[in-house]
C-alpha positions in Angstrom: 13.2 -39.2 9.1 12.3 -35.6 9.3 9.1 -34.5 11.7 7.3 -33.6 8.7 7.6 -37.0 7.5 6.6 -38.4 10.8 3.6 -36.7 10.6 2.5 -37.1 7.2 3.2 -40.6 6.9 1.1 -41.1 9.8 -1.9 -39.3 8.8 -2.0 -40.5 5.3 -1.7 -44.1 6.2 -4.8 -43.5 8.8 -6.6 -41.7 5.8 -5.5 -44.8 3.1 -7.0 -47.0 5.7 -10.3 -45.4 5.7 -11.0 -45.5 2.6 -10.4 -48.6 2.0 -12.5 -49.6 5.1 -15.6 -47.5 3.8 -15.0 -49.4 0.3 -14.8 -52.7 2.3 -17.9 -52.0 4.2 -19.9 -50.6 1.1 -18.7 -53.1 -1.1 -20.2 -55.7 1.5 -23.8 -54.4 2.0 -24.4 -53.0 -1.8 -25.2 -55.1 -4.3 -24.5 -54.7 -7.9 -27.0 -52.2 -8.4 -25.0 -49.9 -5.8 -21.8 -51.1 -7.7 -23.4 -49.5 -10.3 -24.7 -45.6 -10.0 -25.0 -46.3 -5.9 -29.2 -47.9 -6.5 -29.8 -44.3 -7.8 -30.7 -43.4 -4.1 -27.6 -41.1 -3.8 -28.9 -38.4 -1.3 -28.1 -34.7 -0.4 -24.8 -34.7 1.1 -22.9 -37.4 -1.4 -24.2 -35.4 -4.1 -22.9 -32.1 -3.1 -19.5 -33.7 -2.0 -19.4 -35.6 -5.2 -20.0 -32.6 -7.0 -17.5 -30.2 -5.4 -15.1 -32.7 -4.8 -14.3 -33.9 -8.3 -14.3 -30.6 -9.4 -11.5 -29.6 -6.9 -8.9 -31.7 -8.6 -5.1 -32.5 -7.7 -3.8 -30.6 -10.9 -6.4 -27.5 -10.2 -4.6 -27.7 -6.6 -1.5 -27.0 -8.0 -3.0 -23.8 -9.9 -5.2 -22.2 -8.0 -2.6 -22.3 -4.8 0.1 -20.6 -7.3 -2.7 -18.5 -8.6 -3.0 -16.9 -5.1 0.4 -16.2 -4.6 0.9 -14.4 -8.3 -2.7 -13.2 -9.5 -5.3 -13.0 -5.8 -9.0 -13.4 -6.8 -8.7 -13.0 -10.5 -9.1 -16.9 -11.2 -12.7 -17.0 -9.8 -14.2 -16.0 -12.8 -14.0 -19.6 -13.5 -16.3 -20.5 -11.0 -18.7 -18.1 -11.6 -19.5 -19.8 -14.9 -19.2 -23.0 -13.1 -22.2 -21.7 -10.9 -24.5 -20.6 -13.5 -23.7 -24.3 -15.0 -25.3 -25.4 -12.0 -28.4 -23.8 -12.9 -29.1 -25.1 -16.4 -28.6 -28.9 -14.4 -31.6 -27.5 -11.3 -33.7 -26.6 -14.8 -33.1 -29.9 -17.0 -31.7 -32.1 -14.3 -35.1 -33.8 -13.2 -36.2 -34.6 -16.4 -33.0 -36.3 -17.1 -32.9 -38.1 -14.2 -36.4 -39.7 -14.8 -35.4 -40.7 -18.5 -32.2 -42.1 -17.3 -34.4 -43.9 -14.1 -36.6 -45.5 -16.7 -34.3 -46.5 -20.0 -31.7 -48.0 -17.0 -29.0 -45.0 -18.3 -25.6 -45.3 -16.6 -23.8 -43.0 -18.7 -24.6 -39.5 -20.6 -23.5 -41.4 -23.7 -26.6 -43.6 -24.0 -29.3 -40.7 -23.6 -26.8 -38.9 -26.9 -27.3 -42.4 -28.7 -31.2 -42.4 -27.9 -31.6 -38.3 -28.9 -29.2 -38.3 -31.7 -28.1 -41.0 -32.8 -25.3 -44.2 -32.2 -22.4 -42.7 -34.5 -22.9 -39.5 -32.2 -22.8 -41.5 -28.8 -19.6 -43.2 -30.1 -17.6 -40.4 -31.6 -18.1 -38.4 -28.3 -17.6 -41.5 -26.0 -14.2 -41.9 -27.4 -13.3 -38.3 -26.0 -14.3 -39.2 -23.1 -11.9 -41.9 -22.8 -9.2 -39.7 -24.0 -10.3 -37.4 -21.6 -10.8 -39.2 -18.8 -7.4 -40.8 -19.5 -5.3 -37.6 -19.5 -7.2 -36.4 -16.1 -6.4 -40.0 -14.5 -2.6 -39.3 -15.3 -2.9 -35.7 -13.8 -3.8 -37.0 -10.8 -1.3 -39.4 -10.1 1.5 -36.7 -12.0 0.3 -34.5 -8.5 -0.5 -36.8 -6.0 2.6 -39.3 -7.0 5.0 -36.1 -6.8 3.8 -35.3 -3.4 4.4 -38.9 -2.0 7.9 -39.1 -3.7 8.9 -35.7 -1.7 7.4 -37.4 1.3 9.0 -40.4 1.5 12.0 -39.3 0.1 11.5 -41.6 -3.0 11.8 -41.6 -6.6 8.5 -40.5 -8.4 7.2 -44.3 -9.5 7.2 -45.1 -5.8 4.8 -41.9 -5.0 2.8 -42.8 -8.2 2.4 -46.3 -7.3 1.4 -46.1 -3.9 -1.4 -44.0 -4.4 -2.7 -45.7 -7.9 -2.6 -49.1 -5.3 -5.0 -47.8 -2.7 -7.5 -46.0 -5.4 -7.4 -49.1 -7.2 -8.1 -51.7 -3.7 -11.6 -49.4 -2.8 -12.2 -49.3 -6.4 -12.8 -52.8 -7.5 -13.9 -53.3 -3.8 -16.9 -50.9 -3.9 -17.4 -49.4 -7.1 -19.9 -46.2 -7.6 -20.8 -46.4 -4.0 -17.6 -46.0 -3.3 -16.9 -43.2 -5.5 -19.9 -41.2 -3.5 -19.2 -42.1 -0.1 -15.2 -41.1 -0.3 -15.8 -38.4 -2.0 -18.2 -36.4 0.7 -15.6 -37.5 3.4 -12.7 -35.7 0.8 -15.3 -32.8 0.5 -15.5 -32.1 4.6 -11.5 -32.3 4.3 -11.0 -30.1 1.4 -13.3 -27.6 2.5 -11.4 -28.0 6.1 -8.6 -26.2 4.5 -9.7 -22.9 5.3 -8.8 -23.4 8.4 -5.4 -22.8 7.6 -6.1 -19.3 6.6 -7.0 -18.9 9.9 -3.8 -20.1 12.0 -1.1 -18.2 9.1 -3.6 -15.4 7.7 -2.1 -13.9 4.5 -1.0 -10.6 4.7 -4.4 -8.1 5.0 -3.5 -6.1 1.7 -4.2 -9.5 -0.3 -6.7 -11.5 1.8 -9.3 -8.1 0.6 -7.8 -7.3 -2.5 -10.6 -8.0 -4.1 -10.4 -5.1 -6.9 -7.9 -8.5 -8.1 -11.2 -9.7 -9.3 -12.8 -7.0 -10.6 -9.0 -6.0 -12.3 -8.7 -8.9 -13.7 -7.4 -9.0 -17.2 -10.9 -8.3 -19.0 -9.9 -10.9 -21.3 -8.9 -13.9 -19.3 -12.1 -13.0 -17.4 -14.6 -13.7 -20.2 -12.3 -16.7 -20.8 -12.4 -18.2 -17.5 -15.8 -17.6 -17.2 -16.9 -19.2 -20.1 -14.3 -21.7 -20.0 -15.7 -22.6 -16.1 -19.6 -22.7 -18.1 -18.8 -24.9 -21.0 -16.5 -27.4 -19.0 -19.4 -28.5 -16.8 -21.9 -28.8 -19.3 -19.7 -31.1 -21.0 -18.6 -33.2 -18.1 -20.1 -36.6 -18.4 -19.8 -37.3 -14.5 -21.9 -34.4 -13.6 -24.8 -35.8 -15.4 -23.8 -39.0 -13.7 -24.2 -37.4 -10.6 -28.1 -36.1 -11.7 -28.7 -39.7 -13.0 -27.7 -41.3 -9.6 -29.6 -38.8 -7.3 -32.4 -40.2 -5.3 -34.8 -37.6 -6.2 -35.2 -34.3 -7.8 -34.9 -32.1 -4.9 -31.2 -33.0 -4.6 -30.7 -31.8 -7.5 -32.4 -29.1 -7.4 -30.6 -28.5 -4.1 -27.1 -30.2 -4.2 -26.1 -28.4 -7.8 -26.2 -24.8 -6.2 -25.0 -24.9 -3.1 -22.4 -27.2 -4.6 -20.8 -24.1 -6.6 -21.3 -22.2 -3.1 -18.5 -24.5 -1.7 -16.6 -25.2 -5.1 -15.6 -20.9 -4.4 -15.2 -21.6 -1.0 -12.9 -24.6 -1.4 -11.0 -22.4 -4.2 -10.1 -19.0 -1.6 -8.8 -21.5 0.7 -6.6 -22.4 -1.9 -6.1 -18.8 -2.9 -5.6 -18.0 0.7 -2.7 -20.4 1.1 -0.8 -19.2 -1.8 -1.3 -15.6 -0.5 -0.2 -16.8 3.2 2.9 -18.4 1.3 4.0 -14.9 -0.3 5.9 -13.7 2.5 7.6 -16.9 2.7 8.4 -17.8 -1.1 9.7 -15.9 -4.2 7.2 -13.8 -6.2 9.3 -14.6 -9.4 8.3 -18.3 -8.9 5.7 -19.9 -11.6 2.0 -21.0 -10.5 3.0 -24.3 -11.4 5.7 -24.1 -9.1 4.5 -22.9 -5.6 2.1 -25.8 -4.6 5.5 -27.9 -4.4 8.1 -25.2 -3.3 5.5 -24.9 0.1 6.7 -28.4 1.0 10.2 -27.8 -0.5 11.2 -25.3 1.4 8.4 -26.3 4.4 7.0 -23.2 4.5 4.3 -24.1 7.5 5.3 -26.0 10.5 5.3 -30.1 10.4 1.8 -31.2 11.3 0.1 -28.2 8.6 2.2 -29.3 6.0 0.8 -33.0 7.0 -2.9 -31.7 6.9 -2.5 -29.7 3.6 -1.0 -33.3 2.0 -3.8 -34.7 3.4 -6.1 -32.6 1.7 -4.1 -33.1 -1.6 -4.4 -36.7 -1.3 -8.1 -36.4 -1.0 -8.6 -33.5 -3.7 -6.6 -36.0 -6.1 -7.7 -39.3 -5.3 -11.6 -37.7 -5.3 -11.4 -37.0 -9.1 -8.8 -40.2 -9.8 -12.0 -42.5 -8.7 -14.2 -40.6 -10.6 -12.9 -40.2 -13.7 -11.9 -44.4 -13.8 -15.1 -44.8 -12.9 -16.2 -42.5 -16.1 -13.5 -44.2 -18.0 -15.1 -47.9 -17.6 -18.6 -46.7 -17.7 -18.1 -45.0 -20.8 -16.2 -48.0 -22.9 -18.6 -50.6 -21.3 -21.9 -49.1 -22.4 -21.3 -46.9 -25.6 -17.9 -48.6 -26.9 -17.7 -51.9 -27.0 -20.0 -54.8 -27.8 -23.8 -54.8 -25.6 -22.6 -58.0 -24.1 -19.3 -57.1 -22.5 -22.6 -55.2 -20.0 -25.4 -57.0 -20.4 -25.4 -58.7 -17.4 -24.4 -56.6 -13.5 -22.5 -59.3 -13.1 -20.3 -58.9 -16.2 -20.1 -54.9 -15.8 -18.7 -55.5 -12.6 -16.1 -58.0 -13.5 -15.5 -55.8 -16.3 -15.2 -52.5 -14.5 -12.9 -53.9 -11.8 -10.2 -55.2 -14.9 -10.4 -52.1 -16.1 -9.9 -49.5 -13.0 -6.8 -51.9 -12.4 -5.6 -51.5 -16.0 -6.2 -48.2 -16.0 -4.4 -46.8 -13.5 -1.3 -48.7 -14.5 -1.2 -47.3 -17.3 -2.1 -43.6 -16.7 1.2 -44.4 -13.9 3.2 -44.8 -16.8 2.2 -41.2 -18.6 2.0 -39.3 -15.0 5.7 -40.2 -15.1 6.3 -38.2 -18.6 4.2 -35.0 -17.3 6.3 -31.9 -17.1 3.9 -28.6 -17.5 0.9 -29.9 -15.7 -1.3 -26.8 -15.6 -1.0 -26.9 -19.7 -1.5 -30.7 -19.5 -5.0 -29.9 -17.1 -6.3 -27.5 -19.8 -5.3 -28.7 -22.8 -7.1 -32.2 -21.5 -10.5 -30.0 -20.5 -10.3 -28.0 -23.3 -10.5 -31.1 -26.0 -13.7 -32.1 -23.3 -15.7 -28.8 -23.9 -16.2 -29.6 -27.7 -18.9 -32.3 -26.7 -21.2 -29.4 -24.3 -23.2 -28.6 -27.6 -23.7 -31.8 -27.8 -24.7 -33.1 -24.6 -27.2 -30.3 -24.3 -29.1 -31.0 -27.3 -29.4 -34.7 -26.0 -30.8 -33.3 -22.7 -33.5 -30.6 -24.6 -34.3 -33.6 -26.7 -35.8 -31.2 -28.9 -35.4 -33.2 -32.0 -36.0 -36.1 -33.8 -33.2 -38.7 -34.1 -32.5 -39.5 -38.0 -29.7 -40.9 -39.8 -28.7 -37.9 -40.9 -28.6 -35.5 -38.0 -26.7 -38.0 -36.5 -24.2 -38.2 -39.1 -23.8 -34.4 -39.5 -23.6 -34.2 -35.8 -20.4 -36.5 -35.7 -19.1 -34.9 -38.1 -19.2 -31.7 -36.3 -18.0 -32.7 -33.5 -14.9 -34.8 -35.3 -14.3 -31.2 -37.1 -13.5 -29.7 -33.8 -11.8 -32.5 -32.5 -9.4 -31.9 -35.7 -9.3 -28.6 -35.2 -8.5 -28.7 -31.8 -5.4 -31.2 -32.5 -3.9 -28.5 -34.9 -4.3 -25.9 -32.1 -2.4 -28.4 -29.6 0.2 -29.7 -31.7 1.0 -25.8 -33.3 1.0 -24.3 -29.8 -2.1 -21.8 -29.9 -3.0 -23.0 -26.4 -0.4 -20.7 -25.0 -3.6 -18.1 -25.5 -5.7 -19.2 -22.7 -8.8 -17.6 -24.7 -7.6 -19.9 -27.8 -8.9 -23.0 -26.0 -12.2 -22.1 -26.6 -12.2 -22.0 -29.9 -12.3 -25.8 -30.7 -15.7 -25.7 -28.6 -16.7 -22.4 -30.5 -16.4 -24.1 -33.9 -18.7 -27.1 -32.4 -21.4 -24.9 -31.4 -21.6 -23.0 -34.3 -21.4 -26.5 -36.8 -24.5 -28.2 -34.6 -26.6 -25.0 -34.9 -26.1 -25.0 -38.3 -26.6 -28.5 -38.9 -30.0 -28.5 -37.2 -30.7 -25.8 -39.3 -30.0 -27.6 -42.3 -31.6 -31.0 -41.1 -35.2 -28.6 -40.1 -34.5 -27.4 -43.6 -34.3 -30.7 -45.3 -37.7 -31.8 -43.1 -39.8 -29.0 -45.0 
């Protein structure tokens, strides 16, 4: 067994302990209702970790580190949408937060189904699943990989191991779990700039910054729109407004959450630049995350803090999105008495993180591009940010028949975005917005037409 091994085993074991100690302890002082969205009493600190942490996911990882290596600074347009994103949730997120506090909300869904309608709510729920499903499988496609190379296994092992532990402090603490990890994975991914630190990247990249400015002008208006839309249409951000304790963390925690989401994204730029010197320029984004521990670029016990930090960045937006994925088929799929009870949403939600993950194990396996796989999955998920904005103005009156021209819309783009997928048009990065385009521009015209119909 090699030192980096050594080291890494060692540390990650500690790290798979933790968690499920904080998971074990949360699940044993919470009750149900902290199972649930953590009593809605989720304070500063949890939110903001929350926030950046399932943002920072294992398949973005794997991007932005080859990103440094091959394009510098360019990529942060993305996060400059993500940022002003934040500021339409400090403008609508207290209201929504007291509506959701009042009708007992636990997912965006149910406030679509109370604005616009229940054919709405379900058409859009079922992307979520699919969503939430494809980011699951990216996860453990990144985080399963990584374990495979550490323990000198075949992938199923890596995949296995780490869907086991997510799904242990899963069922044992639920959404207070979910929180409490997740601003302990923050503190460790935004540790990773230390590394930039002990192997600086060469001065010449680490202030390129014209990289930004330079940036294909393109692929900037892309990225930054693409970064805008995808949080807007993110149903676990408005879970995080809906389980805030009061409206000053959200009005606080959304801002200074993009602060660190750019932060946590040079460190990652940072350690593809220090990589350069070390690594072939001619190798593909998708490829340098993995060659770094390949060809162990950075001595033993960095290597076993940078996996470290993987595990977290994955295993942060892995509990997240199961949690998403239950929350969203329990209230605004199937049948009202699956949930009707805490006690039956719990029993419910703990089959179905277990389910879950084995089967998203199974499709991890069968990944082979995954930066296409990551935005071909988001881009299908920004087709329902029209939507989930109207819900929160709730600037009109639910009817029949703006709910039924409102699914339809959005089933449009869905269509549309499934010939773009299976005809390849997604090799154009500022393709991918064109399914969400197309469902903009139908709902505006649809409540133009319902106004219309009213007079």
């Amino acid at each position: 067994m090699t030192d980096f091994q050594v080291y890494t085993l060692v540390v990650l074991g500690g790290y798979f302990l933790l968690m499920l100690g904080i998971a074990w302890y949360a699940g044993s002082k919470e009750d149900h209702a902290g199972f649930v969205l953590g009593n809605r009493n989720v304070g500063y600190l949890p939110t903001l970790g929350s926030l950046a942490a399932s943002l920072r996911d294992g398949s973005g990882i794997v991007f932005w580190v080859g990103f440094g290596l091959t394009a510098g600074y360019g990529g942060l347009w993305l996060f400059i949408g993500v940022c002003f994103a934040f500021l339409f949730y400090v403008l609508c997120g207290p209201k929504v937060r007291a509506l959701a506090a009042k009708e007992n909300y636990v997912t965006i869904g149910e406030l679509v189904r109370q604005q616009l309608g229940g054919v709405t709510e379900k058409v859009s729920s079922v992307i979520v699943l699919v969503v939430a499903l494809m980011w699951i499988a990216a996860q453990l496609f990144v985080s399963g990989n990584l374990m495979a190379q550490i323990l000198s296994a075949p992938e199923w092992v890596g995949v296995a191991s780490v869907a086991t532990v997510v799904a242990l402090y899963l069922v044992t603490g639920g959404y207070g779990t979910v929180v409490k990890t997740d601003a302990i994975q923050f503190i460790l991914i935004v540790s990773l700039v230390g590394v930039a630190f002990l192997f600086p990247p060469a001065q010449a990249d680490l202030v390129n910054f014209s990289s930004l400015i330079e940036f294909d002008t393109r692929m900037s208006v892309a990225f930054f729109l693409f970064g805008f839309i995808f949080v807007l249409a993110s149903p676990d951000m408005w879970q995080r407004v809906f389980s805030a304790r009061d409206d000053r963390v959200i009005r606080t925690s959304f801002p200074l959450a993009g602060f660190f989401l750019i932060l946590m994204t040079c460190s990652l730029l940072w350690l593809g630049m220090s990589a350069r010197e070390y690594l072939s320029v001619d190798l593909a984004a998708g490829e340098v995350f993995f060659a770094i521990f390949e060809q162990q670029v950075f001595p033993a016990p960095i290597l076993a803090f940078i996996a470290l930090v993987t595990m977290a960045i994955t295993m942060s937006t892995l509990d997240t999105f199961c949690y998403v994925f239950s929350s969203s088929l329990a209230k605004n799929i199937l049948p009202k008495d699956i949930s009707e009870t805490r006690d039956k949403y719990v029993s419910f939600s703990r089959g179905v993180f277990v389910i879950v993950l084995a089967m998203m194990s199974i499709l991890a396996l069968a990944i082979s591009d995954i930066i296409m796989f990551l935005f071909d999955a988001a881009s299908l998920m920004t087709i329902l940010a029209p939507v989930y904005v109207l819900a929160v103005l709730g600037v009109f009156k639910c009817s029949k028949r703006l709910d039924m021209l409102i699914a339809l819309c959005v089933l449009s783009a869905a269509c549309v975005y499934i010939f773009m997928f299976t005809q390849g048009y997604f090799e154009d990065f500022l393709m991918m917005l064109v399914p969400v385009a197309l469902s903009t521009f139908l709902c505006v015209a649809s409540l133009l037409v319902f106004r219309l119909g009213e007079r």
